[in-house]
C-alpha positions in Angstrom: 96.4 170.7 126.7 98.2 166.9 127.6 100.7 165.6 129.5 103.4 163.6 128.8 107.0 162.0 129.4 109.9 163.5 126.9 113.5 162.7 126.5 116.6 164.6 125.4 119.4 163.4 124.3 122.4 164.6 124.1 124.9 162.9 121.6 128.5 163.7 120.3 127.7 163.0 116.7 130.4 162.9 113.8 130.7 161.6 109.9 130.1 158.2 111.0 126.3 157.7 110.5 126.4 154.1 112.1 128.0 155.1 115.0 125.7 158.2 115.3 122.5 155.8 114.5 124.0 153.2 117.3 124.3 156.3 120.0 120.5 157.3 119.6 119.3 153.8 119.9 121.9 152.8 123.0 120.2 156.2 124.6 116.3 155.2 123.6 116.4 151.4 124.6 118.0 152.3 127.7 114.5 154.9 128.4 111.5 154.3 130.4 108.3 152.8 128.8 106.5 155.4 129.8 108.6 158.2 127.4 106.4 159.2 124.8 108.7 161.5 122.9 112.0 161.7 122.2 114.2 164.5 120.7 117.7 164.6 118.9 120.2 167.3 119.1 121.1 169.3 115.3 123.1 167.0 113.3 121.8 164.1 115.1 122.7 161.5 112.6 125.8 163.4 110.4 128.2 166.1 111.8 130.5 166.5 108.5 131.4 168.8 105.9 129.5 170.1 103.0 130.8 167.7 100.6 129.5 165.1 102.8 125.8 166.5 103.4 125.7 167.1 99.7 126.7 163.5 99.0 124.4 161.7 101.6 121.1 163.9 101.6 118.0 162.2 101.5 114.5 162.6 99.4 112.0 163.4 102.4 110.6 159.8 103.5 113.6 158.0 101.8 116.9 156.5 102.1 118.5 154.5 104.8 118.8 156.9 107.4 115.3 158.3 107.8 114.6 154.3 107.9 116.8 153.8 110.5 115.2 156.1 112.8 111.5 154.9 111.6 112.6 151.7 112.2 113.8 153.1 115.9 110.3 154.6 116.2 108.4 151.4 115.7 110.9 149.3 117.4 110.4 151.4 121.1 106.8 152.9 120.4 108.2 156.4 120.3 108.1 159.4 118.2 111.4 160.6 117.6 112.7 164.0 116.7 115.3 164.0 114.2 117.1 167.5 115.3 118.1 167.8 112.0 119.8 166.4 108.7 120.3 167.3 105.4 117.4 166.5 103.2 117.0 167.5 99.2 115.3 170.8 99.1 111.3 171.4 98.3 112.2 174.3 96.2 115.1 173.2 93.9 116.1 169.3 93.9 119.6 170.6 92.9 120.0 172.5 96.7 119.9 170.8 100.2 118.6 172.2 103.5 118.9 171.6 106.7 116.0 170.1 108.4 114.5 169.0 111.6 111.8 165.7 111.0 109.2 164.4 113.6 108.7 160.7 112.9 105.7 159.1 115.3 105.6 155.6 116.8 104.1 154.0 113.8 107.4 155.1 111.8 105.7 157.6 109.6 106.5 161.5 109.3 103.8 164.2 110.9 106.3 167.4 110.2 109.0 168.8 108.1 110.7 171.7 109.1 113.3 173.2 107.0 115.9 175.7 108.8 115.2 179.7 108.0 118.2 181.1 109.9 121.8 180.2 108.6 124.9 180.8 110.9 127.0 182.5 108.6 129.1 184.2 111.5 132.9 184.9 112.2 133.4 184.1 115.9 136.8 183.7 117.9 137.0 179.8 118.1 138.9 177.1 116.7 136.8 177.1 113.6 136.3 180.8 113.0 134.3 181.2 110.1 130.6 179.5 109.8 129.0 179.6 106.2 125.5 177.4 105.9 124.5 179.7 103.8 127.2 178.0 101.2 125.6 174.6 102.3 122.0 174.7 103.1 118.8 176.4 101.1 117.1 178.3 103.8 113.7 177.0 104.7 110.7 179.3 104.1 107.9 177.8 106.1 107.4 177.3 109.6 105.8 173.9 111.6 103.6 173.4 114.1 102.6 169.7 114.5 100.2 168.5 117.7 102.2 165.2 119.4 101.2 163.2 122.2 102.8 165.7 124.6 101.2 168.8 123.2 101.4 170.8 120.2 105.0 171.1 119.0 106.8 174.2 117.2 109.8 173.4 115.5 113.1 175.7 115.2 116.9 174.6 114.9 120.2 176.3 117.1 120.3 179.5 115.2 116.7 180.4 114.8 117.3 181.1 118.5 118.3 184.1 118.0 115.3 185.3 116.2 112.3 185.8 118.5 110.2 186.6 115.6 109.9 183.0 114.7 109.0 182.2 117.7 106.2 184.1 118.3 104.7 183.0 114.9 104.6 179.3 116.5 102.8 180.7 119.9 100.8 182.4 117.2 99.8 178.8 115.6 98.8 177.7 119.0 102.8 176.5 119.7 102.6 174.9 123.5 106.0 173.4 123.2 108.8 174.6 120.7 112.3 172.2 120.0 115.3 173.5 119.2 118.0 171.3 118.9 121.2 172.3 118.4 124.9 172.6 117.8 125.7 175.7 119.8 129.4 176.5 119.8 131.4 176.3 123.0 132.2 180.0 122.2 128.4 181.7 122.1 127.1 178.7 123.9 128.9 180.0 127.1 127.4 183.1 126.7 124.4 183.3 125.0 122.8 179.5 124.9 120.9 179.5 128.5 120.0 183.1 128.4 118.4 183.0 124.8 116.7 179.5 125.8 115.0 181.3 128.9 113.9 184.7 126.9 112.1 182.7 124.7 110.6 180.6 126.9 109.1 183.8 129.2 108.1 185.7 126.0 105.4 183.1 124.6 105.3 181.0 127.8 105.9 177.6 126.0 108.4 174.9 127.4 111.3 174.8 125.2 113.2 171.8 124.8 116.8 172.2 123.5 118.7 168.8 122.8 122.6 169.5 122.4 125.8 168.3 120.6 128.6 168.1 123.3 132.5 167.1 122.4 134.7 167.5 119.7 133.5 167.2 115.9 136.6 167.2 113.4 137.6 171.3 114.0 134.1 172.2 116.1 133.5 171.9 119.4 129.9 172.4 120.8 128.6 173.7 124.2 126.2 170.5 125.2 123.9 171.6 128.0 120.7 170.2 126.8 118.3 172.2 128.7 114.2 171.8 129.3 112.8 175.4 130.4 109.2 176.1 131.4 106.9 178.7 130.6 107.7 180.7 133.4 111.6 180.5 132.5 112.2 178.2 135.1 115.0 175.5 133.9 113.4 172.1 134.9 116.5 169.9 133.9 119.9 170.1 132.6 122.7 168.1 131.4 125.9 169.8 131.0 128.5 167.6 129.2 127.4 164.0 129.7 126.4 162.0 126.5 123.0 160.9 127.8 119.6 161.2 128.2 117.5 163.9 130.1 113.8 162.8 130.8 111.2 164.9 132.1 107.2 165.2 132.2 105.7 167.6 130.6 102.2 169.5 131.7 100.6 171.4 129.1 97.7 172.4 131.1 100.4 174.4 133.3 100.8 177.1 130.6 96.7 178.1 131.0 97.0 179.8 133.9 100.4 182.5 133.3 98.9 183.0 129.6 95.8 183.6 131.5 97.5 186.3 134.3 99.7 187.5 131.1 98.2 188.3 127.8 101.3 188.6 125.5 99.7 187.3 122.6 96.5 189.9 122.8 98.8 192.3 123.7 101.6 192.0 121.4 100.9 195.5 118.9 103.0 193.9 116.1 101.1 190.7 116.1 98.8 192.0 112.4 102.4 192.0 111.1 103.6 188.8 112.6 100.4 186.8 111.1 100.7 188.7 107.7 104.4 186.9 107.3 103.2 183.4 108.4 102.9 180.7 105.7 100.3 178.6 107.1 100.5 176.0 103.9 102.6 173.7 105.5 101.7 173.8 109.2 100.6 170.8 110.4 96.8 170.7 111.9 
């Protein structure tokens, strides 16, 4: 169990990676010394179209944006969450996924984590109809990666939805899990602070939820980056500003409700659960 400082940010991103790029770093040089961690919303560094994830994807550890934020790393002594950009697939160099990246202070990546859940959905918003699944490769792994703060889980927006996942991480010893995200102003008003919470009380981890806020060509997303403890209890919020949210975070708080509730020993599905974890890429 650690402590440790941690900072959100909450960016309108769009297809202009230099302006994206020049948004994190105004919000990270403008941060205390003492933040040890910082996270990225989804589509942190390009909010496009396909065509324009297809044509700027990076090989994992190359190309000139993943540079730029090791670069960003090294510069403030940080780790920095990328929440997530597209990156060539693992499986089949001709697909792309979507995928979140930890990067520590030295500018090199711990953790990968490629996005299981696409939003292919039909909502009643300016947009309409969502299709990753036309995009992105789903991911077929899940990440757990120990940080200065504690020992990180890794999800992105959608994934939400799917507490399953989430108890996998608790099950690889998850104290924290991120989910940054894109949430639509649509299901974001309904759904985002609700789902955030749930998951939070059901495997008594802090979750910390950078958010997209604004306009982004026909999208528009909720913001409200939120930090949530493991009792459910929302320690910080930022609604629509694009800023940063910084907060300390006490690992050693979750011993004591784990302790009073048991929902790991007494989950009955958990010999299912383990049976459909791939541990091969979990980081130790």
């Amino acid at each position: 169990m650690k402590n440790g400082n941690v900072a959100l940010l909450q960016l309108c991103s769009g297809k202009n990676t230099k302006h994206n790029l020049a948004q994190i770093e105004q919000q990270i040089k403008q941060l205390p010394e003492t933040v040890e961690l910082v996270l990225t919303p989804e589509n942190a560094l390009l909010f496009a179209d396909a065509a324009t994830y297809r044509k700027q994807a990076e090989k994992e550890g190359q190309g000139p944006l993943q540079e730029a934020i090791a670069n960003m790393a090294k510069r403030y002594n940080v780790w920095i969450l990328i929440g997530s950009m597209p990156l060539i697939s693992r499986e089949d160099p001709e697909r792309i996924t979507s995928s979140s990246i930890l990067i520590d202070s030295q500018g090199q990546i711990q953790a990968r984590y490629d996005k299981i859940h696409m939003f292919d959905v039909n909502i009643e918003d300016e947009q309409g109809t969502y299709n990753e699944s036309v995009i992105y490769q789903r991911g077929e792994h899940i990440t757990v990666v120990d940080t200065p703060v504690g020992r990180l889980g890794m999800t992105i927006c959608y994934d939400l939805r799917f507490p399953g996942l989430f108890q996998a991480l608790r099950e690889q010893g998850a104290e924290i899990i991120s989910v940054p995200a894109a949430f639509t102003r649509y299901t974001g008003k309904a759904h985002w602070e609700p789902l955030l919470r749930a998951r939070a009380i059901e495997n008594q981890c802090f979750i910390l939820a950078p958010a997209q806020v604004g306009v982004h060509g026909t999208r528009r997303t909720w913001g409200h980056t939120l930090a949530v403890d493991g009792w459910g209890k929302v320690m910080k919020k930022n609604v629509d500003a694009v800023a940063s949210t910084v907060l300390n975070i006490q690992t050693e708080n979750l011993s004591g409700m784990r302790e009073q509730i048991r929902v790991v020993k007494h989950n009955r599905f958990r010999p299912q659960l383990t049976s459909l974890i791939k541990k091969d890429t979990i980081k130790e």
